[in-house]
C-alpha positions, -999 to +999 in steps of 0.1 A: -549-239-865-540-213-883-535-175-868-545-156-903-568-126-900-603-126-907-626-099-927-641-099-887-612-093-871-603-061-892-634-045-892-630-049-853-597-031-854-612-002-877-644-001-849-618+000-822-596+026-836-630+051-845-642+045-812-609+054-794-609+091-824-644+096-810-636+091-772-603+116-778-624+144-800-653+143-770-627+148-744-611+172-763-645+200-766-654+186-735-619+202-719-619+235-741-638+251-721-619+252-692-591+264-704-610+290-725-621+307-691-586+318-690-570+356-690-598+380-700-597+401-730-591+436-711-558+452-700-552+471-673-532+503-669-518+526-646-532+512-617-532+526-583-544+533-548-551+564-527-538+555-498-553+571-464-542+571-429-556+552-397-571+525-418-596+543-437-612+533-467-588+531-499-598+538-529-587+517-562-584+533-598-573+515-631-578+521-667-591+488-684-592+483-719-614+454-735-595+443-766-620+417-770-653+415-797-678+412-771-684+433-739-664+422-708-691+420-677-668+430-643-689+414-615-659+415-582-628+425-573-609+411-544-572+413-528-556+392-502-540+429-486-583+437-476-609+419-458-637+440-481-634+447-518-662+461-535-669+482-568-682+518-562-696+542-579-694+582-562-729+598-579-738+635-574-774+641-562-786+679-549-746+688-546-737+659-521-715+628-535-720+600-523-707+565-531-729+536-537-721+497-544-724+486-582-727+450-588-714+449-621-695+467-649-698+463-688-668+473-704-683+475-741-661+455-767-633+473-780-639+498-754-620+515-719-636+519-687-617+541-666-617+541-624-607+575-615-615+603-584-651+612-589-662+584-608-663+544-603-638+529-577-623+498-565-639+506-523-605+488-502-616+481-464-603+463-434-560+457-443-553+428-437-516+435-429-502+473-425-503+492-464-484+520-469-474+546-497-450+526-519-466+489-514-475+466-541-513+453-541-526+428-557-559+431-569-578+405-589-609+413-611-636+387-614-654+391-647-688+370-657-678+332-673-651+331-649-628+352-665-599+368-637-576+393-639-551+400-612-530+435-618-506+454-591-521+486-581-492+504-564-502+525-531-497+564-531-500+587-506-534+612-498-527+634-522-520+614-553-540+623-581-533+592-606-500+581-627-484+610-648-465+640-645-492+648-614-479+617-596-481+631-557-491+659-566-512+677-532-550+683-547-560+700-515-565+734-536-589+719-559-624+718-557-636+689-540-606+673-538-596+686-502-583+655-484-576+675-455-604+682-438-629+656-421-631+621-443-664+601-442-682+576-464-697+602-485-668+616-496-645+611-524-621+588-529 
């Protein structure tokens, strides 16, 4: 008997061999994805905290650029240092600020969104351990698709008014920036 190929068995091969091409290029777009929900397209930049005594409210503030071609939709933001982390937003309305919970935030493509006093915030409640002026925390932003982004907001004290030549600079003179007096809800952070 002999053990000589026939015209079957090659065309068997090739029909192996195109299956096995089709099984690897499925797997293959089937997998992208995941790793496509990787590191977002925005940047962060001189992020930090306004730290306040007896375990107050913090307030979180961030410059993010999107570098990408299509808006970047922030939904959450959470930190293993605080039991609540929620975006804010402090609005004006008949001369009283008050803060209210936004659930999301489009950062337009090619665009900055900046968190500042005044303006939209990263609200820090309940420490989980004791923060203090000087600390490292980790924050990690939660954008729509599953896009994350975890940047190092360092902790400054009461008077901090942002990174810069201002760094700990006392704001107390400024209007509505008084961090002395009484400290509730509905004021800035």
């Amino acid at each position: 008997m002999s053990s000589m190929p026939t015209p079957h068995h090659k065309s068997h091969g090739i029909a192996r061999r195109a299956l096995l091409a089709s099984c690897v290029a499925v797997a293959a777009v089937t997998i992208a994805p995941a790793f496509a929900v990787g590191a977002p397209t925005v940047q962060a930049k001189g992020a930090w905290i306004r730290w306040l005594p007896a375990n107050l409210p913090a307030g979180g503030y961030v410059q993010l650029s999107n570098t990408g071609d299509k808006p970047a939709v922030l939904v959450g933001a959470e930190s293993p240092d605080y039991g609540n982390t929620m975006l804010h937003q402090t609005v004006s309305k008949g001369g009283v600020s008050e803060m209210i919970h936004v659930d999301k935030i489009t950062i337009p493509a090619h665009g900055h969104m900046a968190f500042s006093p005044g303006g939209y915030h990263i609200m820090l409640m309940q420490p989980k351990k004791e923060v203090k002026p000087g600390d490292k925390v980790p924050i990690t932003f939660q954008f729509e698709g599953g896009k994350m982004l975890t940047v190092d907001f360092e902790v400054r004290k009461p008077g901090a008014s942002g990174p810069g030549t201002m760094k700990g600079m006392d704001m107390g003179g400024m209007k509505g920036m008084d961090m002395s007096g009484q400290h509730d809800m509905h004021g800035q952070h």
